[in-house]
C-alpha positions in Angstrom: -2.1 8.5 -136.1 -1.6 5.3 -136.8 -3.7 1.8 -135.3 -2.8 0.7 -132.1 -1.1 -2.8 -132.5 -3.4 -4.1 -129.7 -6.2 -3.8 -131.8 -4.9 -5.4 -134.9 -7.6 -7.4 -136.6 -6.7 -10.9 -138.3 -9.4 -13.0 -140.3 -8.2 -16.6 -140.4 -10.1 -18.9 -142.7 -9.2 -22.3 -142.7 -11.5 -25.7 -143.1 -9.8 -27.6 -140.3 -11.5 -25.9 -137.3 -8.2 -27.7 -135.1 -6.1 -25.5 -136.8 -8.6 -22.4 -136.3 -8.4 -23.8 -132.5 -4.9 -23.7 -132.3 -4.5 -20.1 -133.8 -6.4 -18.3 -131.8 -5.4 -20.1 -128.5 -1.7 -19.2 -129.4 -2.7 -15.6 -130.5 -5.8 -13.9 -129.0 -4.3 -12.4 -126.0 -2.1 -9.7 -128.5 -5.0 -9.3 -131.8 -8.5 -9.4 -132.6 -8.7 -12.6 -133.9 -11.6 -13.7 -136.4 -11.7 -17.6 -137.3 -14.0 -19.6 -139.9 -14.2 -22.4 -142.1 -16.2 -21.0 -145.0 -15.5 -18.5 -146.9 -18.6 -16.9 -147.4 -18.6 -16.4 -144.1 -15.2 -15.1 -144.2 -16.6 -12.3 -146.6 -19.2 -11.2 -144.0 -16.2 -10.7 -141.3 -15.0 -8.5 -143.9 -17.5 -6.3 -144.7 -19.0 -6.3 -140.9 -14.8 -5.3 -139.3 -12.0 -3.5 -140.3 -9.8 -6.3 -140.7 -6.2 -5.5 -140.9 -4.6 -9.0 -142.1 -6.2 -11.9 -143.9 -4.3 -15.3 -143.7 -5.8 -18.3 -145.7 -5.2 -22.1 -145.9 -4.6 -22.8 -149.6 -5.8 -26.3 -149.8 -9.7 -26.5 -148.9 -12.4 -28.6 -150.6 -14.4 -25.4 -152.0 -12.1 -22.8 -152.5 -8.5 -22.3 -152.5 -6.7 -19.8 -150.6 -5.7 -18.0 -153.8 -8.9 -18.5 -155.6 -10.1 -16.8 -152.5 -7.9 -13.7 -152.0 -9.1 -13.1 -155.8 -12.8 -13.1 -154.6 -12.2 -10.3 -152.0 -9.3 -7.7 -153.4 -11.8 -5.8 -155.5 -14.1 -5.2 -152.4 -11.4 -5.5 -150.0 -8.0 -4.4 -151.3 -6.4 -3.1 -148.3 -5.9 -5.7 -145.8 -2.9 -7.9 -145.7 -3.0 -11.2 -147.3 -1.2 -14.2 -146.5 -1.2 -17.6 -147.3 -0.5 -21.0 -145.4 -0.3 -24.2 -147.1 1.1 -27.3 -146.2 2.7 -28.8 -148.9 5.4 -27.8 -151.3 3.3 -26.2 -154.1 5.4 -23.7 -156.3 2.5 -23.3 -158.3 0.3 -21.9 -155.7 3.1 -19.7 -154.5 3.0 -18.2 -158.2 -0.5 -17.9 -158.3 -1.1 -16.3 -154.6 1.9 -13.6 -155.9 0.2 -13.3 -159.7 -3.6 -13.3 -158.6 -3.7 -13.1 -154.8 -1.4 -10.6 -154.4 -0.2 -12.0 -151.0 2.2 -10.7 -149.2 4.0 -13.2 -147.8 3.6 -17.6 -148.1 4.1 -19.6 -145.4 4.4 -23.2 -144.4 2.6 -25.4 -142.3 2.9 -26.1 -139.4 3.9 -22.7 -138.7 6.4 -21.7 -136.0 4.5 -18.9 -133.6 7.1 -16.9 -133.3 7.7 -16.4 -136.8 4.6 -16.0 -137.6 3.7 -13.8 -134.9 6.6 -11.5 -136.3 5.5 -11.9 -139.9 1.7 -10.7 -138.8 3.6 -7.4 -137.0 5.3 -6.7 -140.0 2.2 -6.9 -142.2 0.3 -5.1 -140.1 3.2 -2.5 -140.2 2.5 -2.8 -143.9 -1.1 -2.0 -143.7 -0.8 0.7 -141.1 1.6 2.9 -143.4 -0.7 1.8 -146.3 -3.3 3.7 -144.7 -1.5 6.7 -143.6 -0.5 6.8 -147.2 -4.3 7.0 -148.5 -5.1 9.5 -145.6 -2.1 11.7 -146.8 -3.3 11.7 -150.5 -7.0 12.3 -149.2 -5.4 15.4 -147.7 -3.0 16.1 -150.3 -6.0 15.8 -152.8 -8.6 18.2 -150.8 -5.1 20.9 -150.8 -5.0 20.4 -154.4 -9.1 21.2 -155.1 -8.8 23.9 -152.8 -5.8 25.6 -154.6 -7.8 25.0 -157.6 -10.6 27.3 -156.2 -8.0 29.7 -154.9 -5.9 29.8 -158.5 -9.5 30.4 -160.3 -10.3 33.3 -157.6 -7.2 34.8 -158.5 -7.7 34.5 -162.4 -11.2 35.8 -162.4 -12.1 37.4 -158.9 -9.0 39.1 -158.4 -7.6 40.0 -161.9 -11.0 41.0 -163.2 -11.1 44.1 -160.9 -6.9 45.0 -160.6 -6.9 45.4 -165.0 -10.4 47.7 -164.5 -8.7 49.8 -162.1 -5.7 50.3 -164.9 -8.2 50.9 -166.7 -9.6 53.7 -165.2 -6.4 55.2 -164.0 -4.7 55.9 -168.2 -8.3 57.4 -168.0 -7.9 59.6 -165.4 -4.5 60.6 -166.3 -5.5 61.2 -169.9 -8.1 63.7 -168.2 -4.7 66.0 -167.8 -4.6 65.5 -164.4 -2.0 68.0 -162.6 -0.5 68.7 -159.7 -0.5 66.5 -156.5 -3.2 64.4 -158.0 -1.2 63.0 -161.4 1.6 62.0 -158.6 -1.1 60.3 -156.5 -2.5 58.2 -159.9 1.3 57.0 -160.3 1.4 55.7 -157.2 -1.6 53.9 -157.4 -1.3 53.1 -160.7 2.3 51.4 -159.8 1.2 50.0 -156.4 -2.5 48.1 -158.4 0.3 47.2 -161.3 2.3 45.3 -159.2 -0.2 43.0 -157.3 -1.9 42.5 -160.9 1.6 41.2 -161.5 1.8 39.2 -158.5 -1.8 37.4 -158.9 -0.3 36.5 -162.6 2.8 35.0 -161.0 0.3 32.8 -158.9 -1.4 31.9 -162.0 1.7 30.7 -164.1 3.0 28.9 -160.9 -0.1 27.4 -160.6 -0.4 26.6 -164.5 3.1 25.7 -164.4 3.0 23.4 -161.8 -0.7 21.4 -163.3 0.2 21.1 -166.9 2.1 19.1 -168.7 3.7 20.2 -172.3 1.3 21.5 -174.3 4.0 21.4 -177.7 3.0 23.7 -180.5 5.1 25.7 -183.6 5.8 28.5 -182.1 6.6 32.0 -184.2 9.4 33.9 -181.9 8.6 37.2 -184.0 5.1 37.0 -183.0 6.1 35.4 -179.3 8.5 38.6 -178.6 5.8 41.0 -180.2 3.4 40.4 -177.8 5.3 39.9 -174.8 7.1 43.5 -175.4 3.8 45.1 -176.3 1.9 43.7 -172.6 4.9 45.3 -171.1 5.1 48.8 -172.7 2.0 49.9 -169.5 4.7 49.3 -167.0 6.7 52.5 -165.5 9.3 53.5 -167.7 9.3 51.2 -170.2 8.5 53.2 -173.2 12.0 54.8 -172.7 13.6 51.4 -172.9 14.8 50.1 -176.8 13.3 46.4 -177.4 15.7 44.8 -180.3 15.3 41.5 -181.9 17.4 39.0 -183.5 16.1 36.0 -184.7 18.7 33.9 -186.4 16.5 30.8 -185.8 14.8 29.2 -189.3 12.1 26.7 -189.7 9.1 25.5 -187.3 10.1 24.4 -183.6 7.9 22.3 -181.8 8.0 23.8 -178.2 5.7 24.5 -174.7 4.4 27.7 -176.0 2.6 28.9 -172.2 5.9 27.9 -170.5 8.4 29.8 -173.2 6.3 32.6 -172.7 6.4 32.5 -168.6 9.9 32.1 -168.9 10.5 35.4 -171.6 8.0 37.7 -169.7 9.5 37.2 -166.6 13.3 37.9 -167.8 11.3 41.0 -169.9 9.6 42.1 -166.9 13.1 41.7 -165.1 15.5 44.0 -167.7 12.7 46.8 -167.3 12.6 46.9 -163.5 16.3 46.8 -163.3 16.8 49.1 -166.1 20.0 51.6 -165.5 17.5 55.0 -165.6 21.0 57.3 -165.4 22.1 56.0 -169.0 20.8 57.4 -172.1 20.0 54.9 -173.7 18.6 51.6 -171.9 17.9 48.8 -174.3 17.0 45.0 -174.0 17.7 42.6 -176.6 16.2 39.3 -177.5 18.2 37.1 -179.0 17.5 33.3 -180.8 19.4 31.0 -182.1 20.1 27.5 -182.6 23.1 25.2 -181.0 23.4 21.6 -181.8 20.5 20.0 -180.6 19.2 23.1 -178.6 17.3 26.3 -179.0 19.0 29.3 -177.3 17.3 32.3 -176.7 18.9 35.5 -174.9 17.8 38.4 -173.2 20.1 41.0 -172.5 20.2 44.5 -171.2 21.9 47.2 -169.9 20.9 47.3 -166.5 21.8 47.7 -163.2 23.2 44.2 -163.6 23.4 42.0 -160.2 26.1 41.6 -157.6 27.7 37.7 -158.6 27.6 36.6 -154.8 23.3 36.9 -155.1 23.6 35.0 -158.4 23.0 31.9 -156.8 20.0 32.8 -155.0 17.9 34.8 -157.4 15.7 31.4 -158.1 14.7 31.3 -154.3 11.3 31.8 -153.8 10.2 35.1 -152.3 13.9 36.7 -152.4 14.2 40.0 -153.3 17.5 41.7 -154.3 16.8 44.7 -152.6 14.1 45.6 -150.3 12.6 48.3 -152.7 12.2 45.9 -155.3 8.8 46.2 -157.1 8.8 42.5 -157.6 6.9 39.7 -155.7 10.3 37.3 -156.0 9.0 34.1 -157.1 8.9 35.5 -161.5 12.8 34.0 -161.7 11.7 30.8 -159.5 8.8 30.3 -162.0 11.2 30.6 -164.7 13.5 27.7 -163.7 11.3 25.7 -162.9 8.9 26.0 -166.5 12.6 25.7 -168.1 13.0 22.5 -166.2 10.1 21.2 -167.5 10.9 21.9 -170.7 13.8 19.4 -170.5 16.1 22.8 -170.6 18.2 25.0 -168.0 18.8 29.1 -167.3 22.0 30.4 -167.5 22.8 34.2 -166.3 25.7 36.5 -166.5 25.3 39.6 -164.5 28.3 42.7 -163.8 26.9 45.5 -161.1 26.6 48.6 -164.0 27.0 47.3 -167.3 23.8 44.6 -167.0 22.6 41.4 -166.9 22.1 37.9 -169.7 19.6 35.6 -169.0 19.8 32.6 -171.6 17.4 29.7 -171.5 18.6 26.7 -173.1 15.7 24.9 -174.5 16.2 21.2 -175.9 14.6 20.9 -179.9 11.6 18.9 -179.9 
């Protein structure tokens, strides 16, 4: 909420107390007007009242008006300053823009009604000033709080979900049979997927925090290990990984973001894989273009319906509701491609699969 007008505060320092008279005769019925002739003084108003606008005369015999709104900014940055001087002096309009940051200059002998609108809009000034500072305060305390959240889900959470995997490829290695081995798949596939959720909250988070972290990257080595965290999911040792790297030399690129952006296409063609054909396969592609890196993943999925195309970057939606997914992996993707400085481009046909091809700028 912001101050009530009535109870705007103005500190007027001046060494003729006539015109100190005169200002707060003409405006102490609508603000809380503070007056004095020395500027030490004026200081002590300061640190004793939430003052709201500061107006100085320029020419005094100890201090100027600028030399004065110099003194307090460090202490007191956030009230309004303004500056009345009466004479034509374009070098203490410089300086009170240069060094007193005023905002506005005005001329004596002022007119009351123009300066009585000139105080309103500075005090308009100041107020959103405020509720600007309030809203990063609370922006700021969101932000630590996410922190703690983002760590909780990193250690806390994840710690537990990968010793329950764990545990289950050791119960099922047991030979359990029966009821029981369908009972470990479920729970296997149910722990699996919030594991991948609570990484899709960290790479969001990540995602979000950093900025490019550029490194050589080795696409062999990238697609490797990407293929190789993904062989545990359900199916996936059935599907045929094939690469085809036409790319040569060393490219500088945002290694943690490439690799948010391959896993969750990867994660994507094994999900959606066609399980009626004989032969599901996804292929990873790289090449270069011009200026750009383009790498490709395609498969031979289920492939997507074109009228969802558009929306498949939406937070939170899901394709279908038995989707396995969380549905922010693809919304993650676009946005570490944006990052990058490059762009995601999909083709999709309903039964003969899907191309997701980030476009990726050469660094």
């Amino acid at each position: 909420m912001g101050t009530d007008k009535n109870k705007i505060n103005i500190l007027y320092l001046d060494d003729e107390e006539n015109n100190l008279t005169s200002f707060k005769a003409s405006f102490r019925r609508e603000f809380k007007v503070f007056t004095t002739t020395s500027a030490s003084e004026a200081v002590q108003i300061l640190t004793e009242n939430d003052i709201h606008v500061v107006i100085s005369d320029q020419k005094m015999p100890n201090i100027s008006g600028v030399e004065f709104f110099e003194l307090i900014i460090p202490d007191f940055p956030d009230p309004i300053r303004m500056l009345l001087t009466g004479y034509a002096d374009i070098e203490a309009v410089i300086d009170s823009i240069n060094k007193g940051q005023v905002y506005r200059y005005i001329s004596k002998p002022w007119n009351e009604q123009e300066l009585r609108i000139t105080i309103n809009n500075a005090f308009e000034l100041f107020d959103s000033k405020r509720q600007l500072q309030l809203k990063n305060q609370e922006l700021e305390k969101a932000y630590n709080e996410l922190e703690k959240l983002v760590y909780s889900a990193s250690h806390d959470l994840r710690a537990p979900l990968v010793s329950i995997l764990g545990i289950l490829k050791l119960a099922r290695a047991e030979g359990v049979d029966g009821a029981a081995k369908e009972y470990l798949a479920m729970i296997e596939k149910t722990v699996g997927k919030l594991d991948l959720f609570v990484q899709n909250l960290i790479n969001y988070h990540q995602n979000m925090k950093n900025g490019q972290l550029l490194a050589n990257v080795n696409f062999d080595l990238i697609f490797d290990e990407i293929i190789t965290n993904y062989r545990h999911f359900d199916g996936a040792n059935e599907v045929r990984f094939i690469k085809d790297i036409k790319a040569d030399g060393d490219f500088n690129l945002d290694e943690m973001r490439l690799k948010m952006v391959l896993n969750n296409f990867i994660s994507n063609a094994v999900k959606f894989r066609d399980r009626t054909k004989p032969d599901p396969f996804i292929k990873l592609n790289v090449e270069t273009e011009a200026d750009n890196i383009v790498i490709t993943c395609e498969d031979n999925g289920i492939g997507i319906e074109k009228e969802l195309i558009p929306r498949i970057y939406d937070m939170f939606y899901r394709i279908t509701e038995d989707n396995n997914g969380s549905g922010i992996g693809l919304y993650i993707a676009k946005e570490a491609a944006e990052r990058m400085g490059g762009s995601i481009e999909v083709e999709s046909n309903i039964g003969s699969g899907s191309k997701f091809v980030i476009i990726i700028p050469k660094n």
